[in-house]
N, C-alpha and C positions, 0 to 999 in steps of 0.2 A: 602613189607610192614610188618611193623612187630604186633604183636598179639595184642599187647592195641589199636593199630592204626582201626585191622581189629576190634576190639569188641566194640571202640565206636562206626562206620560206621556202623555194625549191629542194636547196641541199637537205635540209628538217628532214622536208618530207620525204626526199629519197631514203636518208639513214634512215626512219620509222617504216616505209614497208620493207628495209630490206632486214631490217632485226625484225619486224613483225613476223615474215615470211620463216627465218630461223628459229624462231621461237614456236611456230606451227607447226611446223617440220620436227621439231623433239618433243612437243604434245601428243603427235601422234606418234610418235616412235620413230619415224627415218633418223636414216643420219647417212650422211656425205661425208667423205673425205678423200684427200687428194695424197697418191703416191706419186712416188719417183720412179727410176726406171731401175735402179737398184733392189728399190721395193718390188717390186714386181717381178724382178728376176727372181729372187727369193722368194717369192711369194709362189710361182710358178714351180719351181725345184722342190718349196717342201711341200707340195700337193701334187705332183706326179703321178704318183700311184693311188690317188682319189680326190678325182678330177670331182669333186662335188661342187665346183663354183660354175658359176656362167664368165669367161670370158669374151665381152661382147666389142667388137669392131664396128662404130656408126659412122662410118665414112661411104660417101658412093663410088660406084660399079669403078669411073673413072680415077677414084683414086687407090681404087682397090687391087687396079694393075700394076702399082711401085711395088706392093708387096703388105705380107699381114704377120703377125704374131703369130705364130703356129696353136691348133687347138681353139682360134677365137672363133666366134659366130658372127656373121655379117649379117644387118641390119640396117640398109639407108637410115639415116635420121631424120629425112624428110617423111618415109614409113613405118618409122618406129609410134608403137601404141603401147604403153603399160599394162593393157590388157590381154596383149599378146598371149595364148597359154604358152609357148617358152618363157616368154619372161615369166609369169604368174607362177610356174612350176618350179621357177627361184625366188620364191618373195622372202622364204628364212634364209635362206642360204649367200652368201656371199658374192656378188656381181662386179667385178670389174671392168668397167667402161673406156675405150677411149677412140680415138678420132684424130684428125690427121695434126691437131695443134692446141687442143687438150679444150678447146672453147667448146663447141657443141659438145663432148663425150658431159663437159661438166653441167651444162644445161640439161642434156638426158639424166644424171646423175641427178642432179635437183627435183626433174620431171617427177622419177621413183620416189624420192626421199617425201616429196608431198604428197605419194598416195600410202607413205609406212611401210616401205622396203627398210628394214634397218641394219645391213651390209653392204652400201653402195662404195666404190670405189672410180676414181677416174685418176685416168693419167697426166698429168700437168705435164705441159709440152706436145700431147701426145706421140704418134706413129713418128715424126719428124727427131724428136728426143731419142726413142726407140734406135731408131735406124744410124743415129749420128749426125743425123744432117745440122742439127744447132743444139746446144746445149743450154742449161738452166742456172 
């Protein structure tokens, strides 16, 4: 076989698990989606006075020292389990995820969304967007 041959058969089959995976994920009910940090502002102001979401922080100990979102729940991502009962005690309720640059919050996000959490949220960019450090 020669290499254009083997590279599209590669690419195929990435695009087929990566819709397969999405198509799993709304079978069972999950669903993901990615805010901004505007979203999130808002999101946080108009639930104030009923805090009924999980704002959850998966960044480590060491990055936890720049600073967090007020009201978020720490969680290493290297320790995080969906079976958590904190998590579990949010599976209807709405979870907002994020992490120091929105890559692992959204892997955690996916984690939920495939065992049928169907309120996940993660912040693209993460903590780093948040604070100002770069923008999107």
């Amino acid at each position: 076989m020669s290499f254009d041959i083997i590279l599209v058969l590669v690419v195929g089959v990435l695009i087929l698990a990566k819709t397969a995976d999405m198509i799993y994920i709304r079978i069972i009910g999950g669903h993901v989606e990615k805010i901004n940090v505007a979203e999130l502002k808002e999101y946080l102001k108009s639930n104030k006075a009923n805090r009924d979401f999980l704002l959850l922080d998966v960044r480590t100990d060491v990055e936890l020292k720049i600073g967090k979102i007020g009201g978020s729940v720490n969680i290493d991502y290297r320790k995080f389990n969906p079976d958590d009962v904190l998590i579990k005690n949010f599976r209807e309720k709405p979870i907002v995820i994020y992490c120091e640059s929105g890559s692992r919050s959204k892997k955690i996000a996916n984690k939920l969304a495939r065992k049928g959490f169907p309120k996940i949220y993660f912040l693209g960019g993460g903590y780093k967007v948040w604070r100002g450090e770069v923008s999107l």
